[in-house]
N, CA, C and O atoms as a GROMACS GRO file, in nm:
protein
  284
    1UNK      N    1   1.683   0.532  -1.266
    1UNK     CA    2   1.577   0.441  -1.308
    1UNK      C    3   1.456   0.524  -1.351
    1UNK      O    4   1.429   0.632  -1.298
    2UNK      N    5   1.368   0.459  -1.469
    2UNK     CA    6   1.259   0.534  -1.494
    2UNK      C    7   1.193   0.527  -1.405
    2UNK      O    8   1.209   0.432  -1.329
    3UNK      N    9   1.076   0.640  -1.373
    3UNK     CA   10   1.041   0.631  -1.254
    3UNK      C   11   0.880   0.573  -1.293
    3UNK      O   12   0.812   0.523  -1.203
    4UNK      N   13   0.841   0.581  -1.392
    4UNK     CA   14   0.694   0.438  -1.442
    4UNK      C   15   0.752   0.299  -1.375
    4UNK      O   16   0.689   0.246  -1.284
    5UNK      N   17   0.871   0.245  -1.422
    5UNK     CA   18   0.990   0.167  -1.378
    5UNK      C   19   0.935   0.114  -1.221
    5UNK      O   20   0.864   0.018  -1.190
    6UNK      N   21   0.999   0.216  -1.141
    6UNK     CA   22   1.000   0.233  -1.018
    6UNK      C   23   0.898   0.188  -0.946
    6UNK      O   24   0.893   0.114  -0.847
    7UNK      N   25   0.794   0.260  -1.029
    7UNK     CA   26   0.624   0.284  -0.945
    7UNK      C   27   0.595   0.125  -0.987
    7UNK      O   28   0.508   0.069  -0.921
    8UNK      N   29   0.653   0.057  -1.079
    8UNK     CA   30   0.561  -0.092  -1.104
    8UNK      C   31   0.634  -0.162  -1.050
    8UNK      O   32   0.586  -0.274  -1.027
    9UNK      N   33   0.779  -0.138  -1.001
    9UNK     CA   34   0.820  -0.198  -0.931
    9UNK      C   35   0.760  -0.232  -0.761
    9UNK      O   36   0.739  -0.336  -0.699
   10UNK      N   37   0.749  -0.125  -0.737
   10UNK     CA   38   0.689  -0.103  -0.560
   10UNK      C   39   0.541  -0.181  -0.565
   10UNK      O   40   0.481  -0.223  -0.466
   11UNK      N   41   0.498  -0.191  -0.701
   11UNK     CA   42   0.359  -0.172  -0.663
   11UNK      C   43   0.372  -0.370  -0.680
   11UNK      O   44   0.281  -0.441  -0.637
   12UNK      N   45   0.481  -0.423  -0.738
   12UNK     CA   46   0.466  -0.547  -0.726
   12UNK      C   47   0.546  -0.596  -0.619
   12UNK      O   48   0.553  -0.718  -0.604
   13UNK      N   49   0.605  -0.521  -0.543
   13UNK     CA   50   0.677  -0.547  -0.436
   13UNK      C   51   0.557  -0.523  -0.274
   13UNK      O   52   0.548  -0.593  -0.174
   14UNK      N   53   0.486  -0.401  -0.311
   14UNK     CA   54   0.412  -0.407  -0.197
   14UNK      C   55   0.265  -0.498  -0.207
   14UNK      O   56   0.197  -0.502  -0.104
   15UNK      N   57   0.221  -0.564  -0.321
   15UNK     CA   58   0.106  -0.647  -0.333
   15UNK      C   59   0.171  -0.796  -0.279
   15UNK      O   60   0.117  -0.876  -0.202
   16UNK      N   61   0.299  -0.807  -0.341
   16UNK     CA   62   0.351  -0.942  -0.313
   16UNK      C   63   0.347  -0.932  -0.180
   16UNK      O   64   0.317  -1.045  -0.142
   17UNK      N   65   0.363  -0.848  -0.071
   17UNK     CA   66   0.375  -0.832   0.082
   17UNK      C   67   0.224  -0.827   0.171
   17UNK      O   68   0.196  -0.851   0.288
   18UNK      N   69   0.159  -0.793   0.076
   18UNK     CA   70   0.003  -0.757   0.120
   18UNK      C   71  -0.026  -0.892   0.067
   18UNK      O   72  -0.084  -0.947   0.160
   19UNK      N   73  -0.021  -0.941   0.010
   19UNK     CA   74  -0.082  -1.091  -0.021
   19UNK      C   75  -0.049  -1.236   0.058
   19UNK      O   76  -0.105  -1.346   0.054
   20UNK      N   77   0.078  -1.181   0.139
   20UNK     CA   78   0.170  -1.257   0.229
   20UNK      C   79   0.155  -1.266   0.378
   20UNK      O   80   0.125  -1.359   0.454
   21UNK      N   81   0.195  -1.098   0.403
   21UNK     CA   82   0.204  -1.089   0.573
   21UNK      C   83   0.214  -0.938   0.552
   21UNK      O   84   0.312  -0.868   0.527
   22UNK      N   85   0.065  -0.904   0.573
   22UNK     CA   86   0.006  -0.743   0.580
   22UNK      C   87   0.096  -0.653   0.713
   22UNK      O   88   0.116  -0.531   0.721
   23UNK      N   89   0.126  -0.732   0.780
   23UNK     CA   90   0.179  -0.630   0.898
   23UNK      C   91   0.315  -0.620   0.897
   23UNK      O   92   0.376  -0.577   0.994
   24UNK      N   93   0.381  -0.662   0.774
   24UNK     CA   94   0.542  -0.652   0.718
   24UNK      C   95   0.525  -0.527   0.600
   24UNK      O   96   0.620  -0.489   0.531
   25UNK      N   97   0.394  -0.475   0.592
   25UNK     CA   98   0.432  -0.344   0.531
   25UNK      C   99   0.422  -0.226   0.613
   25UNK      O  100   0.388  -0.139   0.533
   26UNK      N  101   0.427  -0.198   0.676
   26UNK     CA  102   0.443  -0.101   0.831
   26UNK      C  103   0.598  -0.081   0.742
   26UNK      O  104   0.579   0.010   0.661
   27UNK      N  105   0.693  -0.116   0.733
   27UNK     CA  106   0.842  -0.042   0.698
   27UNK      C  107   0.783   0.060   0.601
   27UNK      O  108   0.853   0.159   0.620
   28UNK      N  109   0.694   0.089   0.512
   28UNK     CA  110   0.660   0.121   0.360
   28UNK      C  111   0.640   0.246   0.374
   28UNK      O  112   0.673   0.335   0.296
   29UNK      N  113   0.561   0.260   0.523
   29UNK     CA  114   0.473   0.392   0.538
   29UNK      C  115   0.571   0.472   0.645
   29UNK      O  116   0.669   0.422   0.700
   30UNK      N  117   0.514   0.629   0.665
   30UNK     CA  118   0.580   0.698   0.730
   30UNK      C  119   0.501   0.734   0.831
   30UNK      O  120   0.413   0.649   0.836
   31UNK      N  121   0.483   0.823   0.925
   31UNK     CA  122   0.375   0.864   0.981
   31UNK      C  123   0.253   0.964   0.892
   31UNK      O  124   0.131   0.973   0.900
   32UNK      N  125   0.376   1.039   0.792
   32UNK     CA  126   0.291   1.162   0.766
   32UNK      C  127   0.223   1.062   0.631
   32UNK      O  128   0.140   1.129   0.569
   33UNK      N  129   0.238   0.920   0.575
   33UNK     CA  130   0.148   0.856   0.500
   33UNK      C  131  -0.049   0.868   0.528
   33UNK      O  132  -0.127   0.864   0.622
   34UNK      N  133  -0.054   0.883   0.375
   34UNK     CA  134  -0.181   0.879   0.418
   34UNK      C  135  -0.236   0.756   0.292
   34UNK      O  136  -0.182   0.739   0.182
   35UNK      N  137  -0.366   0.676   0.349
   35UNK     CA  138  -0.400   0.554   0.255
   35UNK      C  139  -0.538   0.608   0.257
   35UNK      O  140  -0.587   0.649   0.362
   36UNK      N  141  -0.618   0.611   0.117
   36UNK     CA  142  -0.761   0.675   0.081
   36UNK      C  143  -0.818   0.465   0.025
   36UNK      O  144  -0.790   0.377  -0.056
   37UNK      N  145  -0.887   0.487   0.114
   37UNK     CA  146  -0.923   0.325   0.081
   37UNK      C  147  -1.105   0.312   0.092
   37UNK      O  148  -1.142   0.296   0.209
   38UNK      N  149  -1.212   0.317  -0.005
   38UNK     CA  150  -1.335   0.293  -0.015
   38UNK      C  151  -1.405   0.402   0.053
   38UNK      O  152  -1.509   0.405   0.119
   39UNK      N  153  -1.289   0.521   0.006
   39UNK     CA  154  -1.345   0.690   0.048
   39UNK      C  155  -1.288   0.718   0.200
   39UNK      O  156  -1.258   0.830   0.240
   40UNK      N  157  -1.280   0.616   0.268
   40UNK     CA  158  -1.138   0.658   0.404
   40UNK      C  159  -1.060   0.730   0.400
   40UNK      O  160  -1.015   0.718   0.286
   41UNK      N  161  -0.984   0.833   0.468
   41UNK     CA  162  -0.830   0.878   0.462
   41UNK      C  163  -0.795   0.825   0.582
   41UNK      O  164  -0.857   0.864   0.681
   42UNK      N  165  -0.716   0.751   0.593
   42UNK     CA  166  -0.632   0.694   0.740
   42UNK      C  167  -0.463   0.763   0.714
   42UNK      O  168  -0.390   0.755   0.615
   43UNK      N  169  -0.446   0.822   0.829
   43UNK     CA  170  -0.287   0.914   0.800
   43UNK      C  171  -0.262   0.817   0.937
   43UNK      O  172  -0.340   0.770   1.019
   44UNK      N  173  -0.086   0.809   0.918
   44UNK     CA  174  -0.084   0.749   1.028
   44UNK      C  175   0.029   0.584   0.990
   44UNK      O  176  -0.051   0.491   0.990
   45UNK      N  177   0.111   0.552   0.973
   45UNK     CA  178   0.166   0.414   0.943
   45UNK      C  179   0.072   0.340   1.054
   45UNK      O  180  -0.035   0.284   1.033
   46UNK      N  181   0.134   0.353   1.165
   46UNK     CA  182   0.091   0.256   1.265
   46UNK      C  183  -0.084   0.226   1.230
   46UNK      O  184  -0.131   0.113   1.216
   47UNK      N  185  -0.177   0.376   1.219
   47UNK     CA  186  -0.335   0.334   1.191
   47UNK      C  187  -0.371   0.267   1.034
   47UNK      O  188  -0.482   0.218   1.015
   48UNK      N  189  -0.295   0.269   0.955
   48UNK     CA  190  -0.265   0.210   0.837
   48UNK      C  191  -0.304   0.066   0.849
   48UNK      O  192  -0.412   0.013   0.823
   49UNK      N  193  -0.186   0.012   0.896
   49UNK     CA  194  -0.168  -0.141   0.905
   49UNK      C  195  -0.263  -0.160   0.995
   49UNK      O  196  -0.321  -0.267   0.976
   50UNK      N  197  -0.314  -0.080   1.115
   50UNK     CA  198  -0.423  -0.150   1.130
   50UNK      C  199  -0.506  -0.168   1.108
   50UNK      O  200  -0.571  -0.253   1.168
   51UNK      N  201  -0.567  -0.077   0.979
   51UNK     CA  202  -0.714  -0.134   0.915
   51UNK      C  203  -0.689  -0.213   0.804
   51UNK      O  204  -0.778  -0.263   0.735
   52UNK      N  205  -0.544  -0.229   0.780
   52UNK     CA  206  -0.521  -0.385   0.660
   52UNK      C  207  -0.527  -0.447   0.712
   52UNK      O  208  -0.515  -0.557   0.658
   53UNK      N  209  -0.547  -0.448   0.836
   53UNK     CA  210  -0.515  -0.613   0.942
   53UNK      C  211  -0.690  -0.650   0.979
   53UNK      O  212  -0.748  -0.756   1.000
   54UNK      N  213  -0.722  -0.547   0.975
   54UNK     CA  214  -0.897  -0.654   1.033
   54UNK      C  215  -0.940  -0.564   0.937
   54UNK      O  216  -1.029  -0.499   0.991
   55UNK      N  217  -0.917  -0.508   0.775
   55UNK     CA  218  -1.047  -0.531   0.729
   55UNK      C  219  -1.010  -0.689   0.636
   55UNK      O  220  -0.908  -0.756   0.620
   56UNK      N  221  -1.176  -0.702   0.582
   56UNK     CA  222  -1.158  -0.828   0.501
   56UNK      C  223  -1.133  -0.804   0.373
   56UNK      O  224  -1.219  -0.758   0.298
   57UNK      N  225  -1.025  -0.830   0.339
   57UNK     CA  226  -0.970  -0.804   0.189
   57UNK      C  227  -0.913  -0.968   0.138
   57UNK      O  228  -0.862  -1.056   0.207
   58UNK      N  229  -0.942  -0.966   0.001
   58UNK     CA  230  -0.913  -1.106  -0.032
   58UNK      C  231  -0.793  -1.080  -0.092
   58UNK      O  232  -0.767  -0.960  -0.100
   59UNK      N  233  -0.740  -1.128  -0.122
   59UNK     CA  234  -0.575  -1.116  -0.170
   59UNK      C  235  -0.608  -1.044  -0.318
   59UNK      O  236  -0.714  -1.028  -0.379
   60UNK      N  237  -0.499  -1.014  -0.342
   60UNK     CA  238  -0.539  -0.899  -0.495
   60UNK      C  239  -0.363  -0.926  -0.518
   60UNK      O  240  -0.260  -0.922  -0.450
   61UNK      N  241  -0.415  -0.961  -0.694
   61UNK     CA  242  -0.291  -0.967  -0.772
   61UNK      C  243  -0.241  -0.794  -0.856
   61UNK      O  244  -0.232  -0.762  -0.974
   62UNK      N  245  -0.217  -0.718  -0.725
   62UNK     CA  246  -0.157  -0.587  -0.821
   62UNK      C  247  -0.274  -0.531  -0.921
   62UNK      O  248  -0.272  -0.484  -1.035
   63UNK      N  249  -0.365  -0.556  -0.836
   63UNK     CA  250  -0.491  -0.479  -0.920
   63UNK      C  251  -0.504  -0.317  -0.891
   63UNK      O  252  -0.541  -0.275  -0.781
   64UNK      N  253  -0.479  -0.248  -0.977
   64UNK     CA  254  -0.411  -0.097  -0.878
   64UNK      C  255  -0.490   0.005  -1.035
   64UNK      O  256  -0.468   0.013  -1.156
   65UNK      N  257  -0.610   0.082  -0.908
   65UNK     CA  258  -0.678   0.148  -1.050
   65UNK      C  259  -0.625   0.282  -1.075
   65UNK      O  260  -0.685   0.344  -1.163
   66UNK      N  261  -0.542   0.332  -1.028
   66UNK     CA  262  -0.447   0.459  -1.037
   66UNK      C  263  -0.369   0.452  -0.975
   66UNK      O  264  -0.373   0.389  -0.869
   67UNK      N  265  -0.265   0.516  -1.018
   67UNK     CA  266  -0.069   0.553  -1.031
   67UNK      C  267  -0.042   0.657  -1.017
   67UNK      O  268  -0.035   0.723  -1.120
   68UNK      N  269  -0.015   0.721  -0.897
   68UNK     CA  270   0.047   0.860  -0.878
   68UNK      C  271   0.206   0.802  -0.861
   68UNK      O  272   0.250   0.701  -0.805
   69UNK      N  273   0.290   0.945  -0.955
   69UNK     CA  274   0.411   0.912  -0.935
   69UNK      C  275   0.486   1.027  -0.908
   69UNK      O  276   0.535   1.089  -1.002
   70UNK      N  277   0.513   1.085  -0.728
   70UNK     CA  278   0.607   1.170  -0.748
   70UNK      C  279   0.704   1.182  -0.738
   70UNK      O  280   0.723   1.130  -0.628
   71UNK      N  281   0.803   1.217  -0.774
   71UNK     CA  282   0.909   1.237  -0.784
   71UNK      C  283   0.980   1.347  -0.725
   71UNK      O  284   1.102   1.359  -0.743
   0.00000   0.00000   0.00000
């Protein structure tokens, strides 16, 4: 699969999940994940989901302002 492909795939697969039930993306992440969110670095799956869970975020339709893709 192309891997542009791939990356728009996940990225409408993990918004559709974040727009749903935030604590059903915990499978996504690893430990050694890290999420850079409004200048944050949170490493960590488990500390991940928990700042998607109490911060206030309004649902977002796949609004995604950069695409890293590695391969």
């Amino acid at each position: 699969m192309d891997p542009d492909a791939l990356a728009e795939a996940f990225i409408e697969h993990y918004y559709s999940i974040f727009n749903s039930n935030r604590a059903n993306l915990g499978s996504l992440y690893q430990e050694l994940s890290m999420l850079t969110f409004e200048g944050l670095k949170i490493q960590e799956a488990q500390r991940i989901i928990s700042l998607l869970l109490i911060a206030n975020h309004q649902d977002l339709l796949g609004v995604c302002s950069s695409l890293l893709v590695v391969v």
